[in-house]
C-alpha positions in Angstrom: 3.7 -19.5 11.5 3.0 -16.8 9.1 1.3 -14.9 11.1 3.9 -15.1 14.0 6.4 -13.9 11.8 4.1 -10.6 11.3 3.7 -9.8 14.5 7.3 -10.5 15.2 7.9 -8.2 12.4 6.1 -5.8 13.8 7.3 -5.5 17.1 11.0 -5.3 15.6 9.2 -1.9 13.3 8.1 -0.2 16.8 11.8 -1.0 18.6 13.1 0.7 15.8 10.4 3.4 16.0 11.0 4.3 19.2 14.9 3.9 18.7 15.4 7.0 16.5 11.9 8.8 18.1 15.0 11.6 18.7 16.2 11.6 15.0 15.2 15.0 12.9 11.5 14.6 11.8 12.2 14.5 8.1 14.6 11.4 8.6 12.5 9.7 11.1 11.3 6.0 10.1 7.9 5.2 9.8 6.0 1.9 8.7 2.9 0.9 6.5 0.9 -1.7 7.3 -0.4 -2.8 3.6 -3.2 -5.2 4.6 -5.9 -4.6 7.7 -5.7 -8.7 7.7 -2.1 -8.1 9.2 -3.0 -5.6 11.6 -6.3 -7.9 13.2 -4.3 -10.5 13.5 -1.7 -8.3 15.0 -4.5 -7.8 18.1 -5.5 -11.0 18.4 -1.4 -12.2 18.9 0.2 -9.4 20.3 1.0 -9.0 24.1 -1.3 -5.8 25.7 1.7 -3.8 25.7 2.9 -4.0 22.4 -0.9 -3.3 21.3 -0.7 -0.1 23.2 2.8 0.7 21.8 1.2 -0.2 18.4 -1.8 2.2 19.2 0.3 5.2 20.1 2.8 5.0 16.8 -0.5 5.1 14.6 -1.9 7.6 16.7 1.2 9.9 16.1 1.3 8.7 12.4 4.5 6.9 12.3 2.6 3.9 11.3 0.1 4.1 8.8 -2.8 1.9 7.8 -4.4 1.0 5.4 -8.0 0.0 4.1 -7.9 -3.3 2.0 -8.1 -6.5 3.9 -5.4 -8.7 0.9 -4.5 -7.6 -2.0 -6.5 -9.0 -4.5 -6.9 -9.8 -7.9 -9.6 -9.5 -10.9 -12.0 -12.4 -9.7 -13.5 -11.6 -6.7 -17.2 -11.3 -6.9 -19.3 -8.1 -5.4 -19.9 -9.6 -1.8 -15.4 -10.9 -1.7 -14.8 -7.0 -2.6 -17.3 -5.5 0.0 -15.3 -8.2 2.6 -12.5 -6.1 1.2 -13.6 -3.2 3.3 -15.6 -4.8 6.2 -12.6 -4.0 8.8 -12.3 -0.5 8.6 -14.7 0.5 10.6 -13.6 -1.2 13.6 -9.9 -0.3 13.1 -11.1 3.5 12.9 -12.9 3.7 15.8 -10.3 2.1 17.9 -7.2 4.1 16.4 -9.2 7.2 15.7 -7.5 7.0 12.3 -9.8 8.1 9.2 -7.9 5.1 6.9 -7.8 7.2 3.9 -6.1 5.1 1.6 -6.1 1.8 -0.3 -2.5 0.3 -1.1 -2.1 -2.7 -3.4 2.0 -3.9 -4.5 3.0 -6.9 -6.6 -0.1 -7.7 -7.9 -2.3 -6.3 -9.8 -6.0 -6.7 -11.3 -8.9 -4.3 -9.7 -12.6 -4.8 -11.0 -14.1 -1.6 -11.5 -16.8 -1.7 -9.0 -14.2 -1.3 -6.0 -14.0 2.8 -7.3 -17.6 3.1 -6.0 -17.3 0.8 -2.9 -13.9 2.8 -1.7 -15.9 5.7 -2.3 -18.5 5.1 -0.1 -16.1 3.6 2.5 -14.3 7.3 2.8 -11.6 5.9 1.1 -9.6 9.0 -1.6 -6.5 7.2 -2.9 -5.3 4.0 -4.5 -1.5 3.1 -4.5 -0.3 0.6 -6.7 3.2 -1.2 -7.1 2.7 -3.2 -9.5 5.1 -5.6 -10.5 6.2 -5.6 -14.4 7.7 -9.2 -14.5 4.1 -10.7 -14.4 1.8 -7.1 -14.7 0.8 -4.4 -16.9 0.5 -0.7 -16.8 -3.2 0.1 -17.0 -1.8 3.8 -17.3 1.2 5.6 -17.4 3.9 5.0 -14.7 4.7 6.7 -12.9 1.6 8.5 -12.5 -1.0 10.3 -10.4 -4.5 10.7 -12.1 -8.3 10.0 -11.1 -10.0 6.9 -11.7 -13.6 7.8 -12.1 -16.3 4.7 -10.9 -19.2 3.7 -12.6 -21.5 6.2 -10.5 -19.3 9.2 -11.6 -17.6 9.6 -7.8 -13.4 8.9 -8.3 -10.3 8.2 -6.2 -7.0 9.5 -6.5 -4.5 6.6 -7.7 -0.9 7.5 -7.6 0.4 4.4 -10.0 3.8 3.9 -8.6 7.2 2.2 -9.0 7.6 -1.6 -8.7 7.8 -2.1 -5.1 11.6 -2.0 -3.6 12.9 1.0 -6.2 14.5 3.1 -3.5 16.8 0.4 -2.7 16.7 0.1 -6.5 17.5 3.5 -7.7 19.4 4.5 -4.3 21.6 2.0 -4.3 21.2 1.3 -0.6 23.2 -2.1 -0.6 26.4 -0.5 -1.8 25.8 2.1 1.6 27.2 5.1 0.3 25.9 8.4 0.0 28.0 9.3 -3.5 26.3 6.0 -4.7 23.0 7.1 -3.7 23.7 10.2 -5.9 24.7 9.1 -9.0 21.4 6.8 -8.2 18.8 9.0 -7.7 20.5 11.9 -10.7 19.6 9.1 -12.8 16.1 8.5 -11.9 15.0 12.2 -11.5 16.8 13.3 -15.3 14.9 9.9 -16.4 11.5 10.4 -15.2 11.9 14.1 -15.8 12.6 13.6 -19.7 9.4 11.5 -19.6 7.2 14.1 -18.6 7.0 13.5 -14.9 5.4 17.3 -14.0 5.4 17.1 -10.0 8.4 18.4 -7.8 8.6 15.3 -5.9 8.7 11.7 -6.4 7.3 8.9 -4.1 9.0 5.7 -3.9 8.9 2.6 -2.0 11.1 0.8 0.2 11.8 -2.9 1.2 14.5 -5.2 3.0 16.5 -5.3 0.4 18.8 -6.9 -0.6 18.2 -9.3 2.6 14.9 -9.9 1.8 12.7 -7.9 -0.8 9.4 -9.7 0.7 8.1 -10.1 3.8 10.2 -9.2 6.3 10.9 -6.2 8.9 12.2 -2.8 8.9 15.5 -1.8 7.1 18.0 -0.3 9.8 20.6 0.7 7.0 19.0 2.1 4.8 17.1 4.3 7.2 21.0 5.5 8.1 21.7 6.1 5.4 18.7 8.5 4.3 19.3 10.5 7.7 23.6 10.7 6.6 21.9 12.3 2.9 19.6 14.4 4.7 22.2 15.8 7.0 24.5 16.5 4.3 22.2 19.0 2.5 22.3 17.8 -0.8 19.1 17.6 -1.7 16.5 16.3 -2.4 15.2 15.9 0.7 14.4 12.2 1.6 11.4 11.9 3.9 9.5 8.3 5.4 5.7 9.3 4.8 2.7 6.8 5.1 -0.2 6.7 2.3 -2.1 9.0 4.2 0.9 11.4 4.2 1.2 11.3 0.5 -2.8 11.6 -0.2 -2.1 15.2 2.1 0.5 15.7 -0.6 -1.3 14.4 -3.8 -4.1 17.1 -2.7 -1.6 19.7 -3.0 -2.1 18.6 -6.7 -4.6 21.5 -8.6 -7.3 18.2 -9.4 -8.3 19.5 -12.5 -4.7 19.3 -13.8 -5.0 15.3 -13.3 -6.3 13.2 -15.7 -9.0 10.6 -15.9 -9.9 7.0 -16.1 -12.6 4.8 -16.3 -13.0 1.0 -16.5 -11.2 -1.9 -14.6 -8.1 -2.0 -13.7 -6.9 -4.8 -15.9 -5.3 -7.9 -14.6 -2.1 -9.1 -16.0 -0.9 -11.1 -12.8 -3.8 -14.1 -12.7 -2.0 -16.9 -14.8 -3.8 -19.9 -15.6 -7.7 -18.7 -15.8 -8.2 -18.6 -19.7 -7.0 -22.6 -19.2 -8.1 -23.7 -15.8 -12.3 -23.0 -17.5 -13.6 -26.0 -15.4 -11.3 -24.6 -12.2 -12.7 -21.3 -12.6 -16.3 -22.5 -13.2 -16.1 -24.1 -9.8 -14.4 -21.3 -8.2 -17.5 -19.3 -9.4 -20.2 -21.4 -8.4 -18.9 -22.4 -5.1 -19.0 -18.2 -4.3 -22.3 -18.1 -5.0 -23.3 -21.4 -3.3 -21.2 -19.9 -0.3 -22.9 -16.8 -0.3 -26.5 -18.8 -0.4 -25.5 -20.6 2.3 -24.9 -17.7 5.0 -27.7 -15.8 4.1 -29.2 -18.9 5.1 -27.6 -19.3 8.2 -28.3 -15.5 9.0 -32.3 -16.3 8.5 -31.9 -19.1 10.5 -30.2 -17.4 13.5 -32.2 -14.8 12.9 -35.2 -16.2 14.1 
């Protein structure tokens, strides 16, 4: 059922695509897919055409992908986080996309190890969402710096907003543009006062209020962005996918960013200082798993 609902969400995405394909570029919707889980299943669901529509939006970049399979959190062993990455390669060479970026919202908690491993998968920036009810900050928020791995080699990270914040901070359920001012004046004079030294901000957007999880495109909001852009206000509002904001991050002089090392801790996992036994188990059946395949692998082998 779930993953019905995902590829029904994602058919609704690419009617809405196609439905504004004529609206000024800056205005013009686009879509992240956060998970490549999402996206195989996608293919193995989805009727041939709607695979081919699929193909051509993320082909002209108004649906972007990503590189982590789930989002995860702090206890996954080496082997879980190499799975992490094992469908990119795949998705590249059918899309012809280079999958550039790694996006992680809600939850929170990255072992260290995955810096090198995105690294060697081609993969340049990390954006998090991280929500503050049950996470922490590992650095300041919001925030663009480089997390150097235990080799040396770094990612970007842009450490963003809780997920949702446009809708947040513009105001989108009360569907007015003077709204969406008063809004977004307050967030810019707030994160300028706090230091924030780029000339543009990157926020993310969700069904909300309908549904702030799991759920399908936002067909007012996107009106309303395209009514503020046509005004001329300012600032302009413009739909970009990770990889559009690693092209923009880039832009950055890299020695003006700052630099961290170590994990990214977890705040999100409740239970594991209590659940010992649970965990234990947890532990011990990876590495009983893991013993197993490669056992199976010999086997098959010869």
């Amino acid at each position: 059922v779930v993953w019905e609902f995902q590829r029904e969400f994602l058919v609704q995405v690419m009617d809405f695509l196609e439905l504004t394909a004529d609206w000024p570029e800056a205005s013009q919707p686009r879509w992240t897919c956060e998970v490549t889980s999402q996206v195989k299943t996608f293919l193995e669901l989805a009727d041939p055409e709607d695979i081919e529509r699929f193909t051509a939006h993320v082909r002209s970049g108004r649906i972007g992908l990503t590189a982590g399979q789930h989002n995860i959190i702090a206890t996954l062993n080496a082997e879980q986080l190499i799975r992490q990455l094992t469908e990119i390669g795949p998705l590249r060479e059918r899309f012809g996309d280079p999958i550039t970026t790694y996006a992680q919202n809600d939850v929170n908690g990255i072992p260290w190890s995955l810096v090198d491993l995105l690294a060697d998968s081609g993969v340049e920036l990390v954006t998090m969402a991280i929500n503050l009810y049950y996470g922490g900050c590992a650095a300041e928020r919001p925030g663009i710096f480089r997390w150097e791995g235990p080799s040396g080699r770094e990612v970007l990270v842009c450490n963003g907003e809780h997920y949702s914040m446009f809708n947040f901070w513009g105001r989108t359920e009360k569907d007015s543009i003077p709204e969406m001012q008063a809004g977004f004046t307050e967030y810019i004079e707030m994160v300028r006062g706090e230091g924030w030294p780029h000339d543009f901000v990157y926020l993310t957007m969700t069904n909300a209020p309908f549904a702030y999880d799991n759920t399908s495109v936002e067909r007012e909001a996107a009106e309303l962005i395209k009514q503020w852009n046509e005004t001329g206000a300012g600032p302009t509002i413009r739909y970009v996918t990770p990889a559009m904001l690693l092209g923009r991050i880039k832009e950055i002089p890299r020695e003006s960013l700052k630099v961290h090392r170590g994990d990214w801790t977890d705040y999100w996992t409740l239970g594991i200082a209590c659940s010992a036994d649970e965990t234990r188990m947890q532990r011990r059946a990876k590495s009983v798993m893991f013993t197993s395949e490669l056992m199976q692998a010999v086997r098959d082998d010869v």
